[in-house]
C-alpha positions in Angstrom: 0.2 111.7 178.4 -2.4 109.5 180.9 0.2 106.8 180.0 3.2 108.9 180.7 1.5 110.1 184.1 0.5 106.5 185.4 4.3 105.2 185.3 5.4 108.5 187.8 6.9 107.0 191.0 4.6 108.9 193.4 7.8 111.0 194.5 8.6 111.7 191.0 9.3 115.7 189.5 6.3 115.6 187.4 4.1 114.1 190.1 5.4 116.6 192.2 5.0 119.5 189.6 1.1 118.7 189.0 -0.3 118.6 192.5 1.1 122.0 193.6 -1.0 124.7 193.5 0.3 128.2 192.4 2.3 129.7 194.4 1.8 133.8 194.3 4.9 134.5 196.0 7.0 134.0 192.7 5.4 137.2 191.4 7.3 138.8 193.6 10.2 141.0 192.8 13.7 142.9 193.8 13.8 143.9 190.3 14.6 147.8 188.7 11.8 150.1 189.7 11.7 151.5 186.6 10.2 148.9 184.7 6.7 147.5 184.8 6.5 144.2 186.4 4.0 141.7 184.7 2.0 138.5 186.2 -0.5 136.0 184.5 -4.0 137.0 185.5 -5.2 134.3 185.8 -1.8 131.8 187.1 -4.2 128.7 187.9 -5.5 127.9 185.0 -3.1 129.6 182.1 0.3 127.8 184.4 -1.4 124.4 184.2 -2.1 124.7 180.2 1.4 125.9 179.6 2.3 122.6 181.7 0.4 120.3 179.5 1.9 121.9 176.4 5.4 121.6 177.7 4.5 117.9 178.2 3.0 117.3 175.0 5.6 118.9 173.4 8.4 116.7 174.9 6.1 113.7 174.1 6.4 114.9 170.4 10.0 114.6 170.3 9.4 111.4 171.7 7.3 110.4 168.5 9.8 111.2 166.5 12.3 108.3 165.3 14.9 110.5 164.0 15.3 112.0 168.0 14.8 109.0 169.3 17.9 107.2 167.4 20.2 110.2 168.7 22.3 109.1 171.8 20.5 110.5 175.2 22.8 113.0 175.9 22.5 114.6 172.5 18.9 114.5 173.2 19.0 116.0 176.7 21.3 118.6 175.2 18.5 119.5 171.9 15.8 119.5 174.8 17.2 122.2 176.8 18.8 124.0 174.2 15.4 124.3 172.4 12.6 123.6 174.9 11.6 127.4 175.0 10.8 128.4 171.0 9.4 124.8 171.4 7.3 125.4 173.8 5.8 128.8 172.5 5.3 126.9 169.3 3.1 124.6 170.8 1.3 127.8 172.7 0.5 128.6 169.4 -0.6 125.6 167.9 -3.1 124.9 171.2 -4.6 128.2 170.8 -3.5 129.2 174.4 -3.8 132.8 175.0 -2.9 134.6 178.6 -3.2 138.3 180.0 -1.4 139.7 182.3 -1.5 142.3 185.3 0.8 144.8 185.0 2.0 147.4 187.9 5.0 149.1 189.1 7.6 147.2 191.4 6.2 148.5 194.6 2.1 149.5 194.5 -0.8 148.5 195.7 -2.5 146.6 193.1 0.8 144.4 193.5 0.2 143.5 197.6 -3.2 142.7 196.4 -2.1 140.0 194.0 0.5 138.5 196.5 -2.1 138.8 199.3 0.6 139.3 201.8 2.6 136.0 200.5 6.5 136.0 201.7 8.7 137.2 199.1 10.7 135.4 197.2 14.0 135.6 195.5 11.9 135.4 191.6 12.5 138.3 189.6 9.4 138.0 187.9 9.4 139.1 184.0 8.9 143.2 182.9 5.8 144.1 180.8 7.9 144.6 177.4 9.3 141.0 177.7 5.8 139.4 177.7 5.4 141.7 174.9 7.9 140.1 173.3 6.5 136.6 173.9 3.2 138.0 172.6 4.4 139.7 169.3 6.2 135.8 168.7 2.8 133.9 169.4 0.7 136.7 167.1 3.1 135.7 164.3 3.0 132.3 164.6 -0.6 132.9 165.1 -1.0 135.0 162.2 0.4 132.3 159.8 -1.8 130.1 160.3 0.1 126.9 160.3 -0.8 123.7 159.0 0.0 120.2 161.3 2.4 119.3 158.9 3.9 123.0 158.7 3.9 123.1 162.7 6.3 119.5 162.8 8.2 121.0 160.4 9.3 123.8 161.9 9.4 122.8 164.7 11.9 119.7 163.4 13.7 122.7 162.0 13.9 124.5 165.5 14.6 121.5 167.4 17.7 120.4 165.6 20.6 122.5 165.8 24.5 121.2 165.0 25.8 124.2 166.5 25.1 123.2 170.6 28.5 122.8 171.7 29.3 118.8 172.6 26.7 117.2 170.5 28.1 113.6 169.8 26.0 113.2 166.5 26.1 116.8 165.2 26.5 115.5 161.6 23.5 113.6 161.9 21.8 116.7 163.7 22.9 118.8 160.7 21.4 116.8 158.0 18.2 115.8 159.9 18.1 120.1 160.2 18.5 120.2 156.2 16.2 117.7 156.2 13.2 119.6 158.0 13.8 123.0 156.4 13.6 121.2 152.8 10.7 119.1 153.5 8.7 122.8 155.0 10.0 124.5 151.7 8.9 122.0 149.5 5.6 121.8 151.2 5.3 125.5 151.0 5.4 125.5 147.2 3.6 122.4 146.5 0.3 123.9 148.3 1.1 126.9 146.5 0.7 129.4 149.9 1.4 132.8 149.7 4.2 133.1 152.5 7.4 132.3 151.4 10.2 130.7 152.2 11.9 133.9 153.8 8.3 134.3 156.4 10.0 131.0 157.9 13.5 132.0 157.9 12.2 134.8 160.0 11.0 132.7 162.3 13.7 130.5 162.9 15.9 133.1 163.7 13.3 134.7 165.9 12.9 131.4 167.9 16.9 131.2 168.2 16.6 134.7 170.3 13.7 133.9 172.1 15.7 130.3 173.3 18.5 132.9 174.6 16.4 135.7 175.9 13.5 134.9 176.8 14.5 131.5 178.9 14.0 133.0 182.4 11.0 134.9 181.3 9.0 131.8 179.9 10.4 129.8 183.0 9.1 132.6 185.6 6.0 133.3 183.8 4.6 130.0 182.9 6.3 127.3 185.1 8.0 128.6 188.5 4.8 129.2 190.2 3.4 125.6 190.4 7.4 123.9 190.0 8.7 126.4 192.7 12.4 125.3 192.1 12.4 122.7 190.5 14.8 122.8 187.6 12.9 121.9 184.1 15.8 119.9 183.0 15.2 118.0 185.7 12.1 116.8 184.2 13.4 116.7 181.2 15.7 113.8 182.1 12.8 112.1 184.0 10.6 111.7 181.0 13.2 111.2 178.3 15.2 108.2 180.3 12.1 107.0 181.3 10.7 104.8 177.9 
């Protein structure tokens, strides 16, 4: 990563990214008063570990000779198709945990944790989908992956045939095939007591979470120190740039 960080043009996304400071207004929220609102309790320091996941995350991909060989755009496409269940993945191997504040859409606890910021146009994510996120990392948690378990799955997760306009997507399928055999065999070889179907749950649980829970990972973790910053963006900074 220091590498990665020294080669940022001093105008560049992710030099821009890292020397904001959280911005409060984001909590805000125009959002149905009859759900709960949540926000990170403590943004600073939990939105700035979920940043250096993201990154190391991405840097992983890098590592890995079979991405790397794809044609950039099929990697761009992977990336944003998959950064999310990704992401919490690496949440969970990191051992990052986060709390969260949660109130009513207009109250007083809320004005407290804005301390009279401007609003913004956020809509900030509802206490049961952070419980969704939660219930994810717990599992994942709960499993207590292996290093080689965690880069399989997440080689599993990470290549998907099925994202419209891949350019390789034959390739994408059978390096997919590829990482599911390699977990399965490694499954049985070590003899674990989870079986093969524990992971097929996951996969399909990180598929919903890429399509639900998108806006709620990007609100929570990342829009109060990127403001609006797009993550793809970024993404195409630090893949294009070797």
């Amino acid at each position: 990563m220091k590498k990665i960080f020294n080669k940022q043009h001093p105008r560049g996304i992710l030099f821009s990214i890292l020397s904001r400071k959280c911005d409060f207004a984001y909590f805000e929220t125009h959002s149905c008063h009859c759900e709960r609102i949540a926000c990170l309790k403590n943004p600073h320091t939990t939105c700035h570990a979920a940043f250096g996941v993201l990154i190391k995350t991405i840097h992983f991909l890098k590592s890995l000779p079979s991405f790397q060989n794809l044609p950039l755009d099929d990697r761009l496409a992977l990336l944003q198709n998959r950064w999310v269940p990704l992401f919490l993945l690496g949440l969970a191997q990191e051992h990052i945990t986060f709390e969260v504040w949660d109130f009513p859409a207009a109250s007083i606890l809320r004005g407290i944790l804005l301390n009279g910021q401007q609003k913004s146009d956020g809509c900030p994510p509802t206490l049961a989908e952070v419980y969704k996120l939660k219930m994810f990392l717990n599992k994942v948690r709960s499993l207590d992956l292996s290093l080689n378990e965690y880069a399989y799955l997440k080689g599993a997760v990470l290549f998907n045939q099925d994202i419209p306009g891949l350019k390789s997507w034959a390739v994408i399928a059978g390096l997919r095939e590829e990482a599911q055999r390699a977990l399965h065999m490694h499954i049985h070889s070590h003899h674990h007591p989870r079986d093969q179907h524990t992971f097929t749950d996951m996969l399909l649980m990180a598929s919903t979470l890429q399509m639900e829970a998108c806006s709620v990972v990007m609100e929570l973790f990342f829009r109060p120190i990127a403001g609006q910053i797009e993550l793809q963006e970024l993404f195409n900074e630090i893949i294009v740039n070797q």
